[in-house]
C-alpha positions in Angstrom: 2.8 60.8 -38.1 6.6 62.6 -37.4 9.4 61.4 -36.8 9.2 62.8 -33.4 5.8 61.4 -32.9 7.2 57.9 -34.2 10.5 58.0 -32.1 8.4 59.0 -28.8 5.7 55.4 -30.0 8.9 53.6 -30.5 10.7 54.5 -27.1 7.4 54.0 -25.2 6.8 50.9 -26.7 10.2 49.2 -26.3 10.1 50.6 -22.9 6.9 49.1 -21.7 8.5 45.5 -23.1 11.7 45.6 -20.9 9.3 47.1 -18.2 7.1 43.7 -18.8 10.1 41.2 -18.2 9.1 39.2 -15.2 12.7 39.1 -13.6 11.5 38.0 -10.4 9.8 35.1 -12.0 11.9 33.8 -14.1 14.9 34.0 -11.5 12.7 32.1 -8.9 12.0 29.4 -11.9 15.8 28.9 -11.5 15.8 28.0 -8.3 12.9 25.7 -9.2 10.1 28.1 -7.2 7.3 29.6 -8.7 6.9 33.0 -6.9 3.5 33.7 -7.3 3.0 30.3 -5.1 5.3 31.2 -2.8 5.3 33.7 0.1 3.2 36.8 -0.6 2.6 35.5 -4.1 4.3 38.7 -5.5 6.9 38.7 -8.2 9.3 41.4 -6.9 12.3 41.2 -4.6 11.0 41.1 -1.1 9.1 38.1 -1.8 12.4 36.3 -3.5 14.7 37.7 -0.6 11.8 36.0 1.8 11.1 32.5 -0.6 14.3 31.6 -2.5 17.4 33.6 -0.4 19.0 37.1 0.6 21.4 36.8 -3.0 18.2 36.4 -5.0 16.2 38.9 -3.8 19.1 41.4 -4.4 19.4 40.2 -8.0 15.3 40.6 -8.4 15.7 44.1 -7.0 18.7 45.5 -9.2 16.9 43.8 -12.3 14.0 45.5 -11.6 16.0 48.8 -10.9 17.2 48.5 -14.1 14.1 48.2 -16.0 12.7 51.3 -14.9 16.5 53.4 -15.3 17.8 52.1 -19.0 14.9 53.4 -20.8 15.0 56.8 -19.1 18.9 56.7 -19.2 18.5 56.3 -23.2 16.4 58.9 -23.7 18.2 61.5 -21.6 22.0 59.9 -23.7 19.8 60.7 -27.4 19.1 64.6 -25.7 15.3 63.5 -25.7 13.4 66.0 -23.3 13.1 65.1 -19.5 9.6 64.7 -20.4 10.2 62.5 -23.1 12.3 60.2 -20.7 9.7 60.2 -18.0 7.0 59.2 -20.7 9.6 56.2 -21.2 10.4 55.5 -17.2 6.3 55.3 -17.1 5.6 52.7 -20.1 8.4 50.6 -18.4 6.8 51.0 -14.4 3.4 50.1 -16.6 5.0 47.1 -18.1 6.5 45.7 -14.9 2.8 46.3 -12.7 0.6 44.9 -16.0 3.0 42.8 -17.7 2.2 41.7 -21.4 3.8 38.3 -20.6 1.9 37.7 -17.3 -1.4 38.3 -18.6 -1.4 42.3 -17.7 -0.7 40.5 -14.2 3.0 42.1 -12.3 4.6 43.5 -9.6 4.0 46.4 -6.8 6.3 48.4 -9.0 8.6 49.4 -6.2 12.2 49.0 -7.7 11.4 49.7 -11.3 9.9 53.3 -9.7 13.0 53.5 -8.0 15.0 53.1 -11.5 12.9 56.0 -13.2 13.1 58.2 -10.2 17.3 57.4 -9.7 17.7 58.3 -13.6 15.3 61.7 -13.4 16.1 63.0 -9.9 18.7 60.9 -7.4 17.9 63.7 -5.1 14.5 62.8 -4.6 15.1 59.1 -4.6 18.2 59.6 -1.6 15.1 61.6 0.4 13.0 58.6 0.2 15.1 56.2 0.9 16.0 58.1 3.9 11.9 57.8 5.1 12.3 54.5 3.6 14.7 53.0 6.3 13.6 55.1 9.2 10.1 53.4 9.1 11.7 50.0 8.2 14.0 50.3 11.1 11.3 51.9 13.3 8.6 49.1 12.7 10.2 46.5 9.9 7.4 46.6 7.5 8.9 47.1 4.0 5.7 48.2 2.4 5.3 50.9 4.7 8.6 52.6 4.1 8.0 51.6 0.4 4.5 53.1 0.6 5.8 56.3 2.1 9.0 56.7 0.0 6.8 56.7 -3.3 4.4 59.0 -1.7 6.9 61.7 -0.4 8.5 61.5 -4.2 6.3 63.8 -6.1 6.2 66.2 -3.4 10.1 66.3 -3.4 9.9 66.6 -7.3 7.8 69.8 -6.9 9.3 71.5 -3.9 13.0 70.8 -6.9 11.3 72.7 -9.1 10.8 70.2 -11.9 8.1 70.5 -14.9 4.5 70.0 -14.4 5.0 66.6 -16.6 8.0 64.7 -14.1 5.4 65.7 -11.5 2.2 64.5 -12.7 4.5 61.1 -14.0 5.9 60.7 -10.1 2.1 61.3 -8.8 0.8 58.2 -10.9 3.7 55.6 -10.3 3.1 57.1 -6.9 -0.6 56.1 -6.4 -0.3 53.0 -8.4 2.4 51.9 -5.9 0.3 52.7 -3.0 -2.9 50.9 -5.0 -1.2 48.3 -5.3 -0.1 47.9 -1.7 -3.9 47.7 -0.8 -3.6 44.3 1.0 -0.4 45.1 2.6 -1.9 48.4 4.3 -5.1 46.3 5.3 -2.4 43.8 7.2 -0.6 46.6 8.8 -3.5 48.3 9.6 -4.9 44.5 11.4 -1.4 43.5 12.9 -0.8 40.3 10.6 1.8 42.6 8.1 4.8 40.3 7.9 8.1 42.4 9.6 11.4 41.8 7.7 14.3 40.0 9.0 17.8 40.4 8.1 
């Protein structure tokens, strides 16, 4: 093996770890709640915001953030390839939706997608997030705009010109967001979706 080849294991590696950390989960445990017997059962931040409170879910959702953005961030400081740091922003979404710790169990992915994309290409991630709160304020279901914002992203991505790689990256965190959602779009789809309340 390289050096190259060993650096890129290494980076991917570490990545998928941090990726794996079950913030949600272990902040709810705090609070003495076990999130995945709570609410929706999911481990990300809507389901805190909606089980243990408005300053937890915010927490769950910036630790999550992070996760995806620090191992892209510290490939892009060592002058690794975009590539390279998308690789890395991939292992950690991977970690976070089939954690290590949680049995290859996780989350819907949603804020540690929203780390990667904020580190490779805030423009993409401020269009988004501008479908993202129309359709929450149009019809308050979260998952929808969350749905649509990771499916408009590899679009955006192509339409700015990035590499073949950042765009096929984007189109799997993309459809494993919207997989993932599966249950959510049957609920919308039936009426019994739960609509968020400030």
């Amino acid at each position: 093996m390289t050096a190259n080849s060993i650096t890129l294991a290494a980076l991917v590696a570490v990545s998928y770890l941090l990726g794996s950390i079950p913030t949600g989960l272990l902040l709810g445990k705090m609070y003495g709640v076990d999130v995945r017997e709570a609410g929706s059962g999911n481990i990300g931040a809507t389901n805190l915001y909606r089980t243990v409170g408005r300053k937890i879910g915010l927490i769950t959702l910036a630790g999550d953030c992070f996760k995806g953005l620090i191992p892209v961030f510290v490939a892009q400081y060592f002058g690794l390839s975009q590539e390279v740091a998308a690789l890395a922003g991939l292992a950690a979404f991977c970690g976070h939706v089939f954690s290590i710790f949680l049995k290859f169990k996780g989350g819907k992915g949603v804020a540690t997608a929203l780390g990667v994309f904020l580190a490779i290409s805030p423009a993409s991630v401020g269009i988004a997030f501008v479908l993202f709160l129309l359709l929450v304020f149009k019809w308050r279901y979260v998952s929808l705009g969350s749905i649509s914002g990771a499916a408009v992203v590899p679009f955006v991505l192509y339409f700015l010109g990035k590499s073949e790689i950042l765009v096929f990256v984007a189109s799997i965190i993309s459809i494993t967001i919207i997989l993932r959602h599966h249950e959510n779009i049957r609920r919308i789809l039936s009426g019994t979706e739960s609509r968020f309340k400030c």
